[in-house]
C-alpha positions in Angstrom: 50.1 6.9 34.9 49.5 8.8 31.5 46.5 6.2 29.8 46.2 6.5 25.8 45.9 10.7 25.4 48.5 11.6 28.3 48.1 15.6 29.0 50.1 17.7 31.3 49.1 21.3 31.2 50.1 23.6 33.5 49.4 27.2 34.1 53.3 27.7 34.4 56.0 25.5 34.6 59.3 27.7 35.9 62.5 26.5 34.5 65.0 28.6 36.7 65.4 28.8 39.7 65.0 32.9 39.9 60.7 32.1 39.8 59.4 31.2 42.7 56.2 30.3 41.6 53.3 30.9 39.4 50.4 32.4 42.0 47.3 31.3 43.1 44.2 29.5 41.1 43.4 32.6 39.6 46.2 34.7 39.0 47.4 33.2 36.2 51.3 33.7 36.2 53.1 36.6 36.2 57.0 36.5 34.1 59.5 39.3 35.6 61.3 39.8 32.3 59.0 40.9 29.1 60.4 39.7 25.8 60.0 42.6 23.0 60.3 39.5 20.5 58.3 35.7 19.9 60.0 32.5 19.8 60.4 31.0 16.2 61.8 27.3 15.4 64.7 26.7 13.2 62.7 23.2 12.3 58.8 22.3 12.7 59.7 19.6 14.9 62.4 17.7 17.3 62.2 13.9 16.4 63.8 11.4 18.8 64.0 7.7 19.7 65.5 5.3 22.7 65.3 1.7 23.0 63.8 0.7 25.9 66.0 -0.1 28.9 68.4 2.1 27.8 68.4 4.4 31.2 67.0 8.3 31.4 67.5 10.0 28.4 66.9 13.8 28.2 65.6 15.8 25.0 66.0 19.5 25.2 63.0 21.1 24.5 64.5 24.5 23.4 66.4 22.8 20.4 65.8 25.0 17.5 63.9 27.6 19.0 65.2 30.8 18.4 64.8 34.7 19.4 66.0 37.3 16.8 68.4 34.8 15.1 70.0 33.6 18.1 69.5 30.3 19.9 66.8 30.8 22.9 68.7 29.7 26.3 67.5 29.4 29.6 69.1 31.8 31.9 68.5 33.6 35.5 68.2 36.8 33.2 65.7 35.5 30.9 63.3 32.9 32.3 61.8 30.4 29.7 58.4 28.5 30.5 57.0 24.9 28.9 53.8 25.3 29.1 50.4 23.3 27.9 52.3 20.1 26.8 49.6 17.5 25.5 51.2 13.7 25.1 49.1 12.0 22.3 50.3 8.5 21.4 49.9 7.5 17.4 48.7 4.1 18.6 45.2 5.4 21.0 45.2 1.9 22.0 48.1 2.1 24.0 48.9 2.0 27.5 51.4 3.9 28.5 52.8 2.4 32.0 53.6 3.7 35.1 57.1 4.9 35.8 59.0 6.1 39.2 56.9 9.4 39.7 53.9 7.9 38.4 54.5 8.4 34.8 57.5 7.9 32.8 57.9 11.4 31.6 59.3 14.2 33.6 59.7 17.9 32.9 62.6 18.5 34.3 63.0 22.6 33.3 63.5 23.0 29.5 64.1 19.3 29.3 61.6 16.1 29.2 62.9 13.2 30.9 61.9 9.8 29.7 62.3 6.6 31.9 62.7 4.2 29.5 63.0 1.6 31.6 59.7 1.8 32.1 58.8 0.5 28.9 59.7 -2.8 29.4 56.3 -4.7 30.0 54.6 -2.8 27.6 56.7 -2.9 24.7 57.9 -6.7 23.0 59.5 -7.2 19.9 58.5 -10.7 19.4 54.8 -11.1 20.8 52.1 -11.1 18.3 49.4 -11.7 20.8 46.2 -9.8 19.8 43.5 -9.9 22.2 42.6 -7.0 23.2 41.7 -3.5 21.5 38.4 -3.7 20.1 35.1 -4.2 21.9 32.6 -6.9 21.6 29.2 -7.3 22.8 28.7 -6.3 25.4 31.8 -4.4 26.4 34.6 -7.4 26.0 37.8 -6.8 24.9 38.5 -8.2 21.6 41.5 -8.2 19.2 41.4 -5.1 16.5 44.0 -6.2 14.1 46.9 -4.3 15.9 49.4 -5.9 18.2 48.9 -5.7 22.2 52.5 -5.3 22.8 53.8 -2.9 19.6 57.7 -3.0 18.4 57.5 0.1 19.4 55.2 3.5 20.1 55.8 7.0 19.0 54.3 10.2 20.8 53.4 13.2 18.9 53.8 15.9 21.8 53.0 19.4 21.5 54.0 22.2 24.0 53.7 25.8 23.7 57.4 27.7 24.4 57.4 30.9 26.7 60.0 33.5 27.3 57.5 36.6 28.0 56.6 37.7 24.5 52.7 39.1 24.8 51.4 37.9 21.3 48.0 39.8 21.8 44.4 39.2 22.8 43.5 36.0 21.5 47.0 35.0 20.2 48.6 31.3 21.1 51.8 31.5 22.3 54.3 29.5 20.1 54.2 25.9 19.8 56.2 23.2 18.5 56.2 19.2 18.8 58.4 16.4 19.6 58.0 13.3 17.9 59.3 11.0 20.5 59.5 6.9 19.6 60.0 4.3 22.4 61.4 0.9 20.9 61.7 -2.8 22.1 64.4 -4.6 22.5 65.1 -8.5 21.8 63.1 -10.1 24.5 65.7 -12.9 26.0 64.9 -16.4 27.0 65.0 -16.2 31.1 63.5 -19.6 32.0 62.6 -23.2 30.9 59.3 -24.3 31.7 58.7 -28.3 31.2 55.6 -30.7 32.9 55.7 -34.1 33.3 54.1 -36.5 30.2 52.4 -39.5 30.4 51.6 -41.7 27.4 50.7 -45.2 26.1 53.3 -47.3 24.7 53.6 -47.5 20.7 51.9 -43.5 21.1 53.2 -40.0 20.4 52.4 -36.8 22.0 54.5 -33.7 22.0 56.7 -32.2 25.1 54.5 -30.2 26.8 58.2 -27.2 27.3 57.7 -23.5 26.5 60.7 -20.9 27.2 60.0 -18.0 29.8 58.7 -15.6 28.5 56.5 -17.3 26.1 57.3 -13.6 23.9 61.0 -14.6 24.3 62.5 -14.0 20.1 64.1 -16.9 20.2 61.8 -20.1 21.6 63.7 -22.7 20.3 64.4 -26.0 22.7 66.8 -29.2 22.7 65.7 -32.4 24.3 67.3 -35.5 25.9 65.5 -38.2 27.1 68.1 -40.5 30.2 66.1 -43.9 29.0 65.7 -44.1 24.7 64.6 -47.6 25.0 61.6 -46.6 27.4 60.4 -43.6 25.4 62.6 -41.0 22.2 61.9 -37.7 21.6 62.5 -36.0 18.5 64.4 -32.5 17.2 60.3 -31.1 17.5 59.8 -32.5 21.1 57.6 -35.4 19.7 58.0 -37.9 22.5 57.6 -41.9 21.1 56.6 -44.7 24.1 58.4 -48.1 23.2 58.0 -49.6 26.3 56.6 -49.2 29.7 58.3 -47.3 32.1 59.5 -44.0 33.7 62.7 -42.0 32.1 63.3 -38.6 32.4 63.6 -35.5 29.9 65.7 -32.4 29.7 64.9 -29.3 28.1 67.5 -26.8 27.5 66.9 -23.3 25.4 69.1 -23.0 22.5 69.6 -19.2 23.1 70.9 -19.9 26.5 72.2 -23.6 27.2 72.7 -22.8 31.0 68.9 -22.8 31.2 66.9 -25.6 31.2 64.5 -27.8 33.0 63.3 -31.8 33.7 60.4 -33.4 33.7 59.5 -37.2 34.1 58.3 -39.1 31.0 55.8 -41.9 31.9 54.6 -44.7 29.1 51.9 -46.6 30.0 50.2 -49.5 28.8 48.1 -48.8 25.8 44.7 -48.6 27.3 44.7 -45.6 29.6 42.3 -43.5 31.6 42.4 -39.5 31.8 40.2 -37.2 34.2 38.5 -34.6 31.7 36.9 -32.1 34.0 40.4 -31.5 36.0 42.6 -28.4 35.5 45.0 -27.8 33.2 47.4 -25.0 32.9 48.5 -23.0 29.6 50.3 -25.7 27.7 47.6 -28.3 28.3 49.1 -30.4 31.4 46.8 -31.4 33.8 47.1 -30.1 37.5 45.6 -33.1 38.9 42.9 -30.3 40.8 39.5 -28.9 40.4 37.6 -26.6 42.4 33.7 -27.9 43.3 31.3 -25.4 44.3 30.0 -25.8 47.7 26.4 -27.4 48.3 26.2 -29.1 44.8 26.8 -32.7 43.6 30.6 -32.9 42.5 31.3 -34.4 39.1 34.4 -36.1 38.0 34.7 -37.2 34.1 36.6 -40.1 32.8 37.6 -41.2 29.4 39.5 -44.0 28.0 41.7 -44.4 25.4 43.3 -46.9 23.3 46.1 -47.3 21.1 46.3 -49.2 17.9 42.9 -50.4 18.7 39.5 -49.4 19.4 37.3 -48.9 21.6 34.2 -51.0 21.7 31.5 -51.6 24.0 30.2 -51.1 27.5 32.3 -49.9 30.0 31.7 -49.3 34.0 34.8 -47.8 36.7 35.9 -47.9 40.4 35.2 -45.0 42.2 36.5 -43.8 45.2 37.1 -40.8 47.8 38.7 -40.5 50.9 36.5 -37.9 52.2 32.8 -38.9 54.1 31.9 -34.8 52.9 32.2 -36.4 49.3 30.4 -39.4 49.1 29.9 -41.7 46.1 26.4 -41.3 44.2 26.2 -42.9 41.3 28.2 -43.5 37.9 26.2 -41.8 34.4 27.5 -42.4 31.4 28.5 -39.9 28.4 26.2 -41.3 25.8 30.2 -42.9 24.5 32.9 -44.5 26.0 33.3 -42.5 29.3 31.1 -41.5 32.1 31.0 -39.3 35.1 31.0 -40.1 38.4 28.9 -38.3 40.6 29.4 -37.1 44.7 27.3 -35.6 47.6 28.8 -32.5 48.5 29.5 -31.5 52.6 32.5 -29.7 51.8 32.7 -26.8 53.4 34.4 -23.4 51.8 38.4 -24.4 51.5 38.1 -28.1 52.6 39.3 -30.7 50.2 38.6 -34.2 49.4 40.6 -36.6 47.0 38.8 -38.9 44.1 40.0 -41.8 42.6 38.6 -43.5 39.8 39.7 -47.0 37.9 38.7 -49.2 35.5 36.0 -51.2 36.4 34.9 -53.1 33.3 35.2 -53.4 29.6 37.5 -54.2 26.4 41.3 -53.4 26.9 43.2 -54.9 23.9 46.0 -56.4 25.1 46.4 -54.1 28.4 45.6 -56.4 31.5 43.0 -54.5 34.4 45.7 -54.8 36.6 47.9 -52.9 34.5 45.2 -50.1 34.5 46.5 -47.6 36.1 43.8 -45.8 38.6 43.6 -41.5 38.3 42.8 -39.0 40.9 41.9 -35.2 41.2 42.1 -33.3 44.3 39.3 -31.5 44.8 38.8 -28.1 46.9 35.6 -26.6 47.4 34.9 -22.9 47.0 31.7 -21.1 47.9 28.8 -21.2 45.9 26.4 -18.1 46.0 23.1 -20.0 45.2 23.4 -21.6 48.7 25.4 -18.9 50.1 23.7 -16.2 48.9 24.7 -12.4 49.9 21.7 -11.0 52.4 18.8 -10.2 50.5 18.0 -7.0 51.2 14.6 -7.8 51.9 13.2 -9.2 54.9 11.4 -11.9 53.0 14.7 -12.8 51.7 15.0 -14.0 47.2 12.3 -14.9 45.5 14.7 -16.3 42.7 14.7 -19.9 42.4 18.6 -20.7 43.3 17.8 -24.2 44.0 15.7 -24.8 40.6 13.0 -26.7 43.1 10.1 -24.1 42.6 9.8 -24.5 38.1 8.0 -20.8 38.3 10.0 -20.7 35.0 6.7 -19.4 33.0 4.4 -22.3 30.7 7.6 -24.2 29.4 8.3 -25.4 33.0 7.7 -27.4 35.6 8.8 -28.5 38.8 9.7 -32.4 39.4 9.0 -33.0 42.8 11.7 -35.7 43.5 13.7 -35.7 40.3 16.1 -33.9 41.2 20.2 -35.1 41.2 19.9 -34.2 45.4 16.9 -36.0 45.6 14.7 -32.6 46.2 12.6 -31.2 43.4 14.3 -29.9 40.3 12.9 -27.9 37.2 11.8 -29.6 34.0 11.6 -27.3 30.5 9.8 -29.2 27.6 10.2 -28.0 24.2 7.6 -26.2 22.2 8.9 -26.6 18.7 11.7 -24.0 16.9 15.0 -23.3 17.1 15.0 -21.7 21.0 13.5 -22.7 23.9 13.3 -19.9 26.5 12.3 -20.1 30.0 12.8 -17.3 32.2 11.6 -16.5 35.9 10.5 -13.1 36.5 11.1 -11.7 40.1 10.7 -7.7 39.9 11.1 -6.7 42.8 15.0 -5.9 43.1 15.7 -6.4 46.6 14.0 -10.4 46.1 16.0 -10.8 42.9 19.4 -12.4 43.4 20.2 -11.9 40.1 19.9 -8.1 40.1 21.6 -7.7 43.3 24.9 -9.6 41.9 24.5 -8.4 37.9 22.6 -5.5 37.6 23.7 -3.0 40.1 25.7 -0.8 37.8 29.3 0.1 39.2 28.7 -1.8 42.3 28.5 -4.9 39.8 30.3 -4.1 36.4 33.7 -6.3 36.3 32.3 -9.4 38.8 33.8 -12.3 37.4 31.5 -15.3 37.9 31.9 -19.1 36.9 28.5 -21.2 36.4 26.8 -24.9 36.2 24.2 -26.7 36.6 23.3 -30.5 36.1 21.0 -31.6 33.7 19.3 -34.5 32.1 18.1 -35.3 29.0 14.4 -36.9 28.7 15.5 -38.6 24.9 18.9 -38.6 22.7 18.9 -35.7 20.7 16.5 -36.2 17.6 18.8 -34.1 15.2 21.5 -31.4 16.0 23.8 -31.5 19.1 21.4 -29.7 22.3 23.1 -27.2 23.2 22.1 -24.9 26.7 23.0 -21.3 27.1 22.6 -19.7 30.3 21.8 -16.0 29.6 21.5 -13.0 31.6 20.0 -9.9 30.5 18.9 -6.5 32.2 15.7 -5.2 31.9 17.5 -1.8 31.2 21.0 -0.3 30.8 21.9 3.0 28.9 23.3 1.4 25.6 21.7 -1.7 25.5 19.9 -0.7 22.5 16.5 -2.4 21.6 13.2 -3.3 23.5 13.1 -5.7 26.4 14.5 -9.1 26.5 14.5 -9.5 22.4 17.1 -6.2 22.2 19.0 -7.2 24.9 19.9 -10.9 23.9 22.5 -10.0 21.1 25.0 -8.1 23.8 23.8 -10.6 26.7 27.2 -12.7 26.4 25.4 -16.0 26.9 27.7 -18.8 28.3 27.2 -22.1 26.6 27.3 -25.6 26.5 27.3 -28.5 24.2 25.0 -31.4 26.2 26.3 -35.2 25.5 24.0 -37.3 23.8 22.9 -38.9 26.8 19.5 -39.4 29.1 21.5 -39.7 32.1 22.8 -36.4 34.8 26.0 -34.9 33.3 27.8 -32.0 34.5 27.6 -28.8 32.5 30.0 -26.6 33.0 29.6 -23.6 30.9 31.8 -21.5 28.8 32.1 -18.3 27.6 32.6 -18.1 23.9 34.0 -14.9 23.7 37.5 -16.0 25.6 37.2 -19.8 25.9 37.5 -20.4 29.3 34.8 -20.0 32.1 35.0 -17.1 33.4 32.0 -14.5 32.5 32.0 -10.8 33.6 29.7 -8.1 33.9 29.4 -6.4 30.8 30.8 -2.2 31.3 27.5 -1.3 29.4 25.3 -2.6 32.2 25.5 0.8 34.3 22.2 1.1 36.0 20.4 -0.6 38.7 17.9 -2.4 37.5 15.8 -5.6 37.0 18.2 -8.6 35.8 16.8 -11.9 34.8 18.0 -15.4 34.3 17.1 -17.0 31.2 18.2 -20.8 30.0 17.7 -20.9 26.6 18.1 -24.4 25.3 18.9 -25.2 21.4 17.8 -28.3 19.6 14.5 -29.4 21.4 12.1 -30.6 19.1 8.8 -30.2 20.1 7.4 -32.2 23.4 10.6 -33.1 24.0 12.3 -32.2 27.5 15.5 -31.6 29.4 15.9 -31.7 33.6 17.8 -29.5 35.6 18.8 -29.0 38.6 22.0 -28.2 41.3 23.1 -25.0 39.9 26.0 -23.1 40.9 27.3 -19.7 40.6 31.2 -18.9 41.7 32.9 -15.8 42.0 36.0 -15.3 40.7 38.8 -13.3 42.5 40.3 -10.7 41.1 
């Protein structure tokens, strides 16, 4: 693969077949025929461009070079050599991709071959996606202003030309370059992608359809709905509910009418429930799934909604599971209209359980309860490090407080002895006044520190993708501003962290975040990163030593004396 600044040099690169080689490591080379005269160009440069997917093309690399006033062949007579080429794309951001050999460019003699087939992931005429690029703190991609799939790339390539000419000591040979441009093609619709909708009646929501590739040039879609009295769509794919029912929707791509795709189109009465914390994919359907970390309660949100009303009130729902490894716990409330329902947790790794939750009380309009209909998430647990811990290395096993039971969290906390969510202790942080409130436990001794043995063990531990939560409570409703908690790792020591101790390292730490709901009952926080908006958190490139790594929560909006609980944390790998 040839990555940003592709260079092939080579010692000697024979293009007939009369050189059998170009002797050992240090031997440099050694050309049977000695040319009395240098190479010159006829022009500076060769310039020349393919659309991608146009097959192998070949550009000679002897065009325009010349000996004595005659055109410079390649000949059993007169062997030429391409030597030193250096591949230098104008845009240093690019990735050049792989192609059959490995790269897409072959020297084939006097002549470069280019695969331009090859370029068919990596260059798009009609995605504007920028996301990558740059680098944030920390080592995170970011976007820079410059597209991450170009209309096109262009190569500046330089190569030296040799037929055997000795310019003298400390004389370059001849060079010349090739200004080589790769361009994209219309990307084509090759798909239809549409999910099933659900809405109240008297509502609107759009189609939730995208063409494949999302990049495709020409995105547009027609719709048909079987059933206009149940539900109409509109030219937009705005669906309208009239009347309860089920219909079904067609989406066809106007580039290519043979291609489309259906999806059922359910309208509800007009008071509805929807599981918050379940999955959803790219175009905002929900999965109806949710992966629960192993050995911690398992929440499941609910909210209701209303149309051409409002909501008002109190209101309590039915909770069920089909699973005894997921048993019932208790029902806390958002501080609003929803609430969460919380679980015991017996899963083991892989095994699933099933959750269903209904109304159970309070104002619907003019919906009846038993036209309510009940939602469910299937739930599969994954493993959960802080009860599934790698081995410690040390025969006394982590000193890290995984279970937040011990509150050796420094002067700000404490531990509850039987507060906790799983009835076992938890950790309590009370503010001290100002706009953070830090606690942090300090293990220093590596091999007892979980959190250095994950984060901070340079290579071994750069890239780790990790998902985190924790459940907390709050002791009063926020007295101003939203609380928000950040959980925030930082490493006592990497080589461009920059600054002194924890203070230099928390503007690269990459915090993950949370907004807490104004309630004093458990909720689940589930953080996310802010950098990508999803979350996943990695370990920053920059942290490249071993060393001491410590996990701080850092909670926002506590006045002074005031508090907030935690307890059941989680930490999730991510595959790769």
């Amino acid at each position: 693969m040839i990555n940003r600044s592709l260079k092939i040099t080579t010692a000697c690169v024979a293009v007939t077949a009369a050189v059998a080689g170009c002797g050992g490591p240090d031997e440099g080379y050694s050309n049977p025929l000695v040319s009395d005269s240098p190479v010159t160009f006829s022009t500076p440069s060769i310039d020349a461009a393919f659309d991608e997917e146009s097959g192998v093309h070949r550009v000679d690399l002897l065009e325009g070079a010349m000996v004595d006033g005659e055109q410079l062949v390649q000949s059993g007579d007169s062997p030429v050599y391409i030597r030193d080429m250096v591949f230098t794309p104008r845009n240093a951001a690019f990735q050049t991709p792989s192609g059959s050999g490995g790269s897409p460019f072959n020297l084939d003699g006097v002549h470069l071959e280019i695969e331009t087939g090859s370029f068919a992931q990596a260059l798009r005429m009609c995605d504007t996606t920028d996301v990558r690029g740059a680098t944030g703190a920390g080592g995170s991609p970011i976007g820079d202003g410059v597209r991450d799939f170009p209309m096109s790339i262009s190569y500046e390539i330089t190569y030296a030309v040799d037929n055997g000419y000795d310019p003298g000591p400390g004389q370059a040979l001849p060079t010349r370059t090739l200004n080589l441009t790769l361009n994209a093609i219309s990307d084509p619709v090759t798909g239809v992608q549409a999910f099933d909708v659900s809405l109240p009646a008297t509502a609107a929501t759009p189609m939730l359809s995208a063409t494949e590739p999302a990049y495709a040039c020409n995105p547009a879609l027609n719709y048909a709905i079987a059933n206009t009295s149940i539900a109409t769509v509109d030219d937009n794919g705005v669906i309208s509910g009239h009347v309860v029912g089920s219909t079904t929707i067609t989406v066809t791509s106007v580039e290519v009418p043979t291609l489309s795709a259906m999806a059922e189109v359910s309208v509800t009465p007009a008071f509805t429930l929807e599981i918050t914390n379940q999955d959803f994919n790219a175009l905002g359907a929900p999965l109806g799934t949710k992966s629960v970390p192993t050995c911690s309660a398992i929440g499941v949100s609910v909210e209701p909604s209303i149309v051409n009303d409002t909501l008002t009130g109190a209101y309590t729902y039915s909770w069920t599971s089909q699973s005894p490894s997921a048993s019932f716990g208790g029902e806390e409330s958002d501080g609003a209209f929803g609430a969460t329902g919380w679980f015991t947790n017996a899963l083991g790794i892989s095994e699933a359980a099933t959750i269903t939750v209904g109304y159970g009380s309070g104002y619907t309009g003019v919906t009846g309860p038993l036209d309510i209909e009940e939602q469910s998430v299937l739930l599969t647990a994954v493993r959960n490090h802080t009860c599934d811990p790698n081995p410690s290395p040390h025969p006394a096993g982590y000193a890290s407080d995984l279970g937040l039971n011990t509150g050796r969290w420094g002067p700000l906390a404490t531990a509850v002895p039987s507060g906790g969510l799983d009835g076992a202790a938890s950790v309590l942080i009370t503010g001290p006044g100002g706009d953070i409130t830090t606690v942090v436990q300090q293990v220093w001794n590596q091999n007892r520190n979980f959190h250095s043995q994950y984060y901070g063990r340079g290579a071994a531990s750069t890239g780790r993708t990790f998902k985190f939560s924790v459940w907390a409570r709050l002791g009063q409703l926020p007295s101003g501003d939203d609380v928000v908690l950040d959980h925030t790792l930082l490493p006592w020591a990497c080589t461009t962290c920059g600054g002194t101790g924890f203070p230099g390292r928390r503007p690269q730490s990459e915090s993950v975040t949370a907004t807490l709901k104004p309630t004093t009952g458990w909720q689940l926080v589930e953080f996310i990163n802010p950098l990508t908006g999803t979350a996943e958190w990695s370990v920053p490139e920059i942290w490249d030593l071993n060393t001491a790594m410590f996990l701080h929560w850092d909670v926002y909006g506590l006045a002074a004396g005031e508090t907030i609980e935690i307890d059941s944390y989680s930490v999730v790998e991510v595959t790769p």
